[in-house]
N, C-alpha and C positions, 0 to 999 in steps of 0.2 A: 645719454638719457633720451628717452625717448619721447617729443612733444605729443600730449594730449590736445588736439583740437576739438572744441567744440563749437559749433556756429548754429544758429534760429534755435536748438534745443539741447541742453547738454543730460540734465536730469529730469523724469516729470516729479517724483514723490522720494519721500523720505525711505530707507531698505529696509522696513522695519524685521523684528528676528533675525538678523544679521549674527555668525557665531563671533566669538571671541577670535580676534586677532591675538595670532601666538608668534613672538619672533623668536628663533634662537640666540639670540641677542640686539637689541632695540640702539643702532647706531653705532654698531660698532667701532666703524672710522672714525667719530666723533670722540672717544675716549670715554670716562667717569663724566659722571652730566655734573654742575653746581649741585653741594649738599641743600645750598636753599632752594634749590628748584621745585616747584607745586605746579608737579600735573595728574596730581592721585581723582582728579573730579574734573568733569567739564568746564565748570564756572570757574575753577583753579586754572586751568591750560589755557583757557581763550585769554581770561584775566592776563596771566605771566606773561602770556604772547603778544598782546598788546601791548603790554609795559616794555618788554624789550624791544619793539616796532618803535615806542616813543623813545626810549633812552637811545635807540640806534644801536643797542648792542643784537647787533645779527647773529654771531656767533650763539650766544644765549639766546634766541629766538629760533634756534638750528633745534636746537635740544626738544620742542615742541614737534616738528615736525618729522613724520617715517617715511625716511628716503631708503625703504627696502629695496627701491627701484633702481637704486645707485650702487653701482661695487663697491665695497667696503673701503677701498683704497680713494677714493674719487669721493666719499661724501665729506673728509674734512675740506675741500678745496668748494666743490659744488656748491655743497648744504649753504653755506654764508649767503652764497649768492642768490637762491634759489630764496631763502627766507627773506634776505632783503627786497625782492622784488613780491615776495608774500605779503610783505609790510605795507609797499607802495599801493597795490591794489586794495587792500584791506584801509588803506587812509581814502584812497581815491572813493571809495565805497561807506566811507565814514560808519564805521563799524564801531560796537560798544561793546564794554565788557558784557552790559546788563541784559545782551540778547541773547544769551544762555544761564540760562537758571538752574540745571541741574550741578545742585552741591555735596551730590552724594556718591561713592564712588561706584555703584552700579550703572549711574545714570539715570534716563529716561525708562521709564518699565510699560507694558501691553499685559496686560492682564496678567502683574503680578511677576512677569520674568520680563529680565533686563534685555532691551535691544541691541545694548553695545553699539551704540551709532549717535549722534547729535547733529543735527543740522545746525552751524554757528550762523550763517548769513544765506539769504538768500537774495539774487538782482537780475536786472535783465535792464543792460543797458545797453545803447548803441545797437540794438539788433542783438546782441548777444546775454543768454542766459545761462545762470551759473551756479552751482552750492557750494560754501565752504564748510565740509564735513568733517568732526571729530569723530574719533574712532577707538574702543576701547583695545588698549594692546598689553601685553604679558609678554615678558624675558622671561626666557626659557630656562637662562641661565643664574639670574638674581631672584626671581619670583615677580619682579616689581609689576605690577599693573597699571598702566599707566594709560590718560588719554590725548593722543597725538592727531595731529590734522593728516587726514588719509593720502593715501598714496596717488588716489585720483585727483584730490583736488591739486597737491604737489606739483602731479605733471601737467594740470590744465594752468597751472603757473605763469609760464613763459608766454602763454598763448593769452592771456586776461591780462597781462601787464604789457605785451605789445599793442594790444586793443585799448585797451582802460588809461594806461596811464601813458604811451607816448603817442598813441592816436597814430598809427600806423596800420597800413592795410594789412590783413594778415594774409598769412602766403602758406596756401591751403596743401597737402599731400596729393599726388599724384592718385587721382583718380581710381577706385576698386575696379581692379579687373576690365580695363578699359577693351580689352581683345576680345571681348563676348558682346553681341549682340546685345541693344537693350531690350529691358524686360519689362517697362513698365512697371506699373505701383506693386512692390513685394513687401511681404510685413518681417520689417527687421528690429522693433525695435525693444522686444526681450527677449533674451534666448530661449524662453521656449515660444514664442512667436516666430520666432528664426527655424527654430528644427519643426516644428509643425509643417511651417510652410515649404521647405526644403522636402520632408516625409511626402506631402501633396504632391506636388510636383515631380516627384521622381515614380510617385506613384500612378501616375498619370501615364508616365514615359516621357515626360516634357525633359528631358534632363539637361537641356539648356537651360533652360529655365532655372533647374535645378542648381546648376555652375553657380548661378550669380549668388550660392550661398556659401562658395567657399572663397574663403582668397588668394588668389592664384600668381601673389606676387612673385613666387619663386618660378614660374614657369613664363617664356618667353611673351612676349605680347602676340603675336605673330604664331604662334600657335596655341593660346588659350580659349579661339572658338572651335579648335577640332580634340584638345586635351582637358578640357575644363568639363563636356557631357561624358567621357569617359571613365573621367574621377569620380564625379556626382554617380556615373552609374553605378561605377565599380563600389564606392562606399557604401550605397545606398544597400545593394545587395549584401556586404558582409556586416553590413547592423543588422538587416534583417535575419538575416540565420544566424550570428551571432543575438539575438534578442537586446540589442545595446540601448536603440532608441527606444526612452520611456520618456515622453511629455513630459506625463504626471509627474514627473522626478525634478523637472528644473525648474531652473527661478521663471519665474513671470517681473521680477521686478527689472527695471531698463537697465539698472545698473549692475544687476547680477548678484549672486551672492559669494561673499569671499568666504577662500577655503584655504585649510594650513598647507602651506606650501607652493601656495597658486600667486603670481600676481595678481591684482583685482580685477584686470580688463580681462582676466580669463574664467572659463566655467565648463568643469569635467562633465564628460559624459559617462565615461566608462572608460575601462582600459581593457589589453590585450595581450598576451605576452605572444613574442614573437621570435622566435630563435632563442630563448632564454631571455630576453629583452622585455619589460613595460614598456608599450605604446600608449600612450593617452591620447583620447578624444577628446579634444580640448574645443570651445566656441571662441575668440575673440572677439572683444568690441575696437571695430575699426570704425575709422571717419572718413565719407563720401563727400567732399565739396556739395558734389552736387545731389544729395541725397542727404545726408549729416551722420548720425551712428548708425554702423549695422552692428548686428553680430552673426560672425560668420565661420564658419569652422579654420580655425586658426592654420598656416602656411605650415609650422611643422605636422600638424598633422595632416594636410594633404599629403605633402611631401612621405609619408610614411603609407599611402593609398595602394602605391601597387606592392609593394610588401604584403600590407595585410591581406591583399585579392590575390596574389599568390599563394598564400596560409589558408584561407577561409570564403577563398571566391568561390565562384561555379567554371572557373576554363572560358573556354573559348565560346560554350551556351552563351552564359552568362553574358558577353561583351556583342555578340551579335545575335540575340533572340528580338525579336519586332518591338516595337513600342507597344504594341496594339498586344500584349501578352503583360504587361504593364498595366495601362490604360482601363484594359476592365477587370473591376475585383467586384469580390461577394464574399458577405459575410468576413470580413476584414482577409480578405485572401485575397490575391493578384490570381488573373488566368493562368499565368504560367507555373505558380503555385498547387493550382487545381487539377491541370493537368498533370502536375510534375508527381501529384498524391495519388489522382486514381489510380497513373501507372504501375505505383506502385502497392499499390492497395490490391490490385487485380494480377497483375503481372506474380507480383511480391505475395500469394495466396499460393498462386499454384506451382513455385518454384518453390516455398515452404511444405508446401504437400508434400510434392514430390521428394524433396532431401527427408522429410519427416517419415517417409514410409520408407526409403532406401536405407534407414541407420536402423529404425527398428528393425527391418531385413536383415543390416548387420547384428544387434544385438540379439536376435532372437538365434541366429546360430552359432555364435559366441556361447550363450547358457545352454545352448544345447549338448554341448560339450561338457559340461560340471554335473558332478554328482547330489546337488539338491535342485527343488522343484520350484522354489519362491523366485527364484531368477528367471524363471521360466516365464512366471506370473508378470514379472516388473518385465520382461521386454515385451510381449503382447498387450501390455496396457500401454507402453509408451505410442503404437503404433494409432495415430490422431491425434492425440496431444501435445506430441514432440512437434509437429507438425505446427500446431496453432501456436507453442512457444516460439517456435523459430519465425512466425510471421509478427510475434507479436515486438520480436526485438529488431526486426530487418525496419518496420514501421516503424519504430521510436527514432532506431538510431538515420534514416532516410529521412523521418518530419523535422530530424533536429538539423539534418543537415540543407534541408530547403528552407528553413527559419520557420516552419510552423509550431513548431516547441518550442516556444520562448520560456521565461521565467514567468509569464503573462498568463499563456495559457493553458488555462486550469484546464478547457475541456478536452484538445483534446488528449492531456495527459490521462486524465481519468477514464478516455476511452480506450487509450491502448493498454492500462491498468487494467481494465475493465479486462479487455480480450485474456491476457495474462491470467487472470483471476479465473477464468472460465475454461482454462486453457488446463489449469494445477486441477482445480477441480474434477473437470473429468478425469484427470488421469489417476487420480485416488479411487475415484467413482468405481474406473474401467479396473483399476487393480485389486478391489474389495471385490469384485464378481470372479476375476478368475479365480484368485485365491479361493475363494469361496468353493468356488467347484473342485479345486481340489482335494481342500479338504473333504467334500461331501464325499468325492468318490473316493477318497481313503474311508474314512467313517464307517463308509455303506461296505467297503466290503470286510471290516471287522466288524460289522451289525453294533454298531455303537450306539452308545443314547446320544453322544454330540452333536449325531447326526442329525436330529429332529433341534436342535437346538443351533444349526448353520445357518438356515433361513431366517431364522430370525432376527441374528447378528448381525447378516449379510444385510435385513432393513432397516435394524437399528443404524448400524454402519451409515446406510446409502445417504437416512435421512439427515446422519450428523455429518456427515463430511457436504452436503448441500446447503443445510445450515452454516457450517464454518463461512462456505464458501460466500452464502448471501449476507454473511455478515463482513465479511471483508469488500465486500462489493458497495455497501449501506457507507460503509468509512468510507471507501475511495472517494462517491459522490458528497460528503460531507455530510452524513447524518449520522449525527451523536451515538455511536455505537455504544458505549461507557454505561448510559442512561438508559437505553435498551435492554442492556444485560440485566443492569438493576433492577427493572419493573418485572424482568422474564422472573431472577429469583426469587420477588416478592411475591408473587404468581404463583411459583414453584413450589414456597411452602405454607399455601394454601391449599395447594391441590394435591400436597401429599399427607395433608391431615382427610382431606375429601377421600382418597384414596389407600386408606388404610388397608383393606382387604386384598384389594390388587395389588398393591407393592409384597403384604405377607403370601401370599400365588407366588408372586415373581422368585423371593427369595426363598419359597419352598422349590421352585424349578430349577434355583441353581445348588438345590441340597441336593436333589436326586440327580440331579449328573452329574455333582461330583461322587455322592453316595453306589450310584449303579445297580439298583435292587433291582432292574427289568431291564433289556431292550425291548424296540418293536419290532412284535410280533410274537413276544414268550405269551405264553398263557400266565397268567396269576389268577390270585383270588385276595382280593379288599375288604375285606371285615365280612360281608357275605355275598361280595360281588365274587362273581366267576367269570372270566372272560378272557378277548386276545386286547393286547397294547396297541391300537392303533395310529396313538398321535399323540406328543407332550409337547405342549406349549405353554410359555409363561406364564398361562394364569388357569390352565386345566388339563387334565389328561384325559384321553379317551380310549373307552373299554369295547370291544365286540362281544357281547355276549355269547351264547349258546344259541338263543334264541332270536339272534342275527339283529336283536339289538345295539343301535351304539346308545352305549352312557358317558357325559360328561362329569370326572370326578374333580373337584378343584382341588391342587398342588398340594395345599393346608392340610385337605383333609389324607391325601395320598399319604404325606410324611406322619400325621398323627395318629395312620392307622395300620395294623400288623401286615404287611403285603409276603405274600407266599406264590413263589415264583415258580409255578407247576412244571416249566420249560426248562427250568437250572438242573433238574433230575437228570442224573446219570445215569438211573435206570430206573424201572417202575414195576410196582409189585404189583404179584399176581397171586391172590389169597383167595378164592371159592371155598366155602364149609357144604361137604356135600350131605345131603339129607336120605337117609339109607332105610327103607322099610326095618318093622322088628321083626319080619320073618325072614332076614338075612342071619344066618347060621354063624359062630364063628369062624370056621374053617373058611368061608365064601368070603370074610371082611379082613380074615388076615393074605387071604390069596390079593384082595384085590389091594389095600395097602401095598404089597409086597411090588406089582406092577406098577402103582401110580410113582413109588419112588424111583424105580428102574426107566418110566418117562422122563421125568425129570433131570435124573442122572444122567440120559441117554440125549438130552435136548439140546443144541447148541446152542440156544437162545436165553439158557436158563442159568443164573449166577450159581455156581453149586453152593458159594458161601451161605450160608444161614436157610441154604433149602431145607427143608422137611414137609412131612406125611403123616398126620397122626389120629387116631380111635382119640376123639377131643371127648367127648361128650355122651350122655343119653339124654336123647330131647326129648320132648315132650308127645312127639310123634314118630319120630325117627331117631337116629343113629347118627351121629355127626361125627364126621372124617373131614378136619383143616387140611388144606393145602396152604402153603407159605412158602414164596418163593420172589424172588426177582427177576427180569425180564431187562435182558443187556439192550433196551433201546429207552431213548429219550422223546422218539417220535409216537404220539398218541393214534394216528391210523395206522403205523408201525404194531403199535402196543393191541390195538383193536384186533387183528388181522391174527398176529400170535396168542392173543386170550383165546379167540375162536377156534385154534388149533388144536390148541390144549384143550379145549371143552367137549369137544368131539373125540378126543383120545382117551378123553375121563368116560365120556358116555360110553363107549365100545367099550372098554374095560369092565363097567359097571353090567353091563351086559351082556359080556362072555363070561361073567362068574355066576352070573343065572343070579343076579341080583338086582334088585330096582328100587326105584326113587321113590321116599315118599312124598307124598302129600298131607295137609296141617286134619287130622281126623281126629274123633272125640266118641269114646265110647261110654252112652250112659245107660246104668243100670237101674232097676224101677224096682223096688222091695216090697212087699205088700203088707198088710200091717196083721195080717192071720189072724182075723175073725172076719164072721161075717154079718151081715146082717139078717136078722128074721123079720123075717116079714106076717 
């Protein structure tokens, strides 16, 4: 077993919050405790223990105290003795049942939860001070909850009873780490006073200095001033890129806080696996003669130092980079840190570039090869953005390996998140525009209406995929995106009662493309508009006149009104009634009929279907002769070009049968009323 010394200071304060002591079974070597034994409360345990300190039954006074520190096999032989000398000190120290008061079996409570802990006595005699502490414990295997005198006070035992009760000088441990230089006043006396000051100093580069926080009993005396700065540095570095050492995480109390599975003089830092193996970071509290408790990173886990700097060091950097690469930090970073990021931050840019533009290079002739065009799209977007991907994970995984990614730091995860984010982004961005264009240039060469409706999509598109992006960018840095969204849709249906007319535009623009009554550039006609298609956009359509006006018609009104697509004609008729004097003879009107059909007949441009030539009418002035015909084109200066043909082959006609046109005349006749006047 191992003696606890403590000499000028052993405890300063009670360990208040201390968790439940759990054993897998509470004495095992000891057998069944007495059925009348009462240790379920404080004031029960000390009570019983005193009483069997008076009756002299040691054995039964064994049962009070947790010799988890004892191998099962050794605590029936030990424990007697160990309590009997518990007894002596406790008489020597004239100890009462009545100095614990708590009779309840939580114990003492701190605002409401149980501390699991009682200080039974406190003294400080002969130079030496001491607590005899209860401790609340739980078998793992009966349930019992029970409270036993701690494992620390147990082993400060032997040491309080050779002092206290036979006045013997005590015969102190071989000195911590007597092969290191001394260091002067260092703060050892709470573990996280220990690892602070350890962090400092190694931070520094002082890493002798740093030594004096491990104990280096297992390592020669005789080389623990050239193996001792070694270890310190080597540890120090694989906490740091391992992100292990967290302050904030340990006790501040001297005596440390117990944990299931730990002796008490020990206090985890983190663990490690190591070849499939858990390595624990463990603190011990050791005793300095000439200093008194430290706590200091425990001998097996030195012992386990170059293992892990093997696993998780930096090499041969690592063990011979300057102090002075140490020594100055910023912004919680060391020089060599700083340096070891720009290189990679600048270097790590333009080797991401360049791989990011040689794989697009690859991809873009890989789809050059396949029978669709969307492939085509997705490797020319990749070319930039694969790029800022591949920087953005060479960074992560490089900061995580120099320890500037810890579990700590937020920022700069959220910056290389950040890049990431900016990185996806464009590449959506970069692949809604190609895409885009190829759609447009299919569209445009089947004269499509989707085509007037690409652009649009294409900024609908740009603005939402930058939105996505700035809302994943809003989380990374931690603002409430959830609550964001919420006030956007409360917003949202305000502004679509505001905007009722626009949203009916919008969803008349997606009637006509899918409907299809025009492309741009047919001619139509809107209830008494005439004109060409020059533009449909979501919330109006635009018309060229005749009159080289443009009009703006909105969508609503386009769908709710008859459109007649003057460009969808497959062909276009050609009807003139011609107006023939009445002193055209019949023989002169059936000559010229007879010709104007044999035109007609004879014309390559003219549908023969439903052609005719016909004596229509007697008008009011003239002679009316229809022509009726269609005209095989769809093109209107097409159509212009061949009416003038035919109008010119009507007129020769008319006038090689010595016939002529009339004009609208009126012939009026004056009656006289046949008498006259006398005069």
């Amino acid at each position: 077993m191992k003696v606890r010394l403590a000499f000028l200071l052993l405890l300063a304060g009670r360990c208040w919050g201390l968790e439940l002591v759990v054993r897998e079974a509470i004495n095992p070597g000891l057998g069944k405790p007495p059925t009348d034994l009462q240790r379920h409360t404080p004031a029960a345990a000390f009570r019983g223990l005193l009483t069997a300190c008076a009756g002299e039954d040691f054995r039964r006074a064994t049962h009070f105290l947790d010799l988890a520190e004892i191998p099962k096999e050794q605590q029936a032989s030990q424990g007697p003795a160990l309590a009997q000398k518990l007894c002596r000190v406790l008489a020597q120290l004239s100890a009462r049942a009545q100095q614990v008061r708590s009779v309840t079996p939580e114990g003492p409570l701190e605002g409401g939860v149980p501390v699991n802990s009682e200080v039974a006595l406190r003294f400080s005699r002969m130079g030496l001070a001491g607590e005899v502490v209860l401790r609340r414990t739980r078998d793992a295997t009966t349930g019992e909850v029970a409270w036993l005198v701690s494992t620390r006070t147990v082993s400060s035992t032997p040491f309080w009873y050779q002092a206290l009760v036979e006045g013997k000088a005590v015969q102190a441990q071989l000195p911590l780490n007597p092969g290191l230089p001394p260091a002067g006043e260092l703060a050892f006396r709470t573990p996280r006073e220990s690892l602070e000051a350890f962090l400092e100093a190694a931070g520094r580069g002082n890493f002798t200095q740093a030594a004096h926080f491990l104990d280096l009993s297992l390592v020669p005396e005789n080389r623990q001033g050239v193996e001792g700065p070694l270890l310190a540095r080597r540890l120090y570095l694989v906490g740091v890129r391992k992100g292990l050492f967290r302050p904030e995480k340990v006790s501040t109390e001297p005596g440390g806080t117990a944990e299931p599975g730990l002796p008490e003089d020990r206090e985890r830092l983190g663990t490690l696996e190591v070849r499939g193996r858990e390595v624990e970071l463990l603190l011990v509290d050791r005793y300095d003669p000439a200093a008194g408790h430290r706590w200091v990173f425990a001998p097996e886990t030195v012992a386990e130092i170059p293992a892990l700097y093997r696993r998780f060091g930096f090499g041969w950097v690592g063990d011979h980079l300057p102090a002075v690469f140490f020594a100055v930090s910023f912004a919680g970073l060391a020089l060599w840190q700083w340096l070891a990021l720009l290189a990679l931050l600048s270097l790590g840019f333009w080797l991401s570039a360049r791989a990011g533009h040689l794989l697009a290079q690859w991809a873009r002739r890989a789809t050059a090869k396949t029978d669709v065009s969307w492939d085509d799209a997705l490797a020319m977007a990749l070319d930039g953005p694969v790029g800022l991907w591949l920087w953005s994970a060479l960074v992560w995984l490089g900061a995580r390996y120099l320890g500037v990614l810890t579990p700590t730091s937020t920022v700069p995860q959220a910056l290389v998140k950040l890049v990431a984010i900016v990185a996806t982004t464009w590449f959506f961005y970069r692949l809604l525009d190609k895409l885009s264009q190829q759609w447009s240039a299919l569209a445009q060469a089947k004269a499509s209406l989707v085509f007037t409706f690409i652009p649009i999509f294409q900024r609908a598109g740009r603005i939402l995929v930058v939105l996505l992006g700035l809302l994943a960018a809003l989380h990374v840095v931690g603002v409430p995106v959830t609550t964001a969204l919420a006030g956007l849709g409360i917003g949202g249906v305000a502004v679509a009662f505001a905007a009722q007319k626009t949203l009916e535009n919008i969803f008349a623009a997606l009637a006509i493309a899918a409907d299809r009554p025009f492309t741009l550039g047919d001619t139509v006609r809107i209830g008494s508009l005439l004109g060409t298609v020059e533009d449909l956009g979501l919330r109006s359509t635009r018309i060229r006149t005749f009159e080289r006006t443009l009009v703006t018609v909105p969508n609503s009104s386009v769908v709710g009104s008859e459109v007649v697509n003057l460009s969808a004609r497959d062909r276009m008729l050609y009807n003139p009634t011609l107006h023939l004097t009445y002193t055209t003879r019949p023989e002169q009107l059936r000559r010229i009929l007879e010709r104007l059909r044999q035109l007609l007949a004879q014309h390559p441009q003219v549908v023969q279907e439903g052609a005719r030539c016909r004596f229509r009418a007697f008008g009011e002035s003239a002679l009316l002769v229809e022509i009726y015909c269609h005209l095989a084109t769809a093109d209107w200066d097409e159509y212009l070009a061949l009416s003038e043909e035919l109008n010119f082959a009507v007129a020769e006609i008319v006038q090689a049968e010595g016939a002529s046109f009339a004009f609208p005349t009126r012939t009026v006749y004056l009656a006289s009323s046949g008498s006259g006047a006398a005069n």
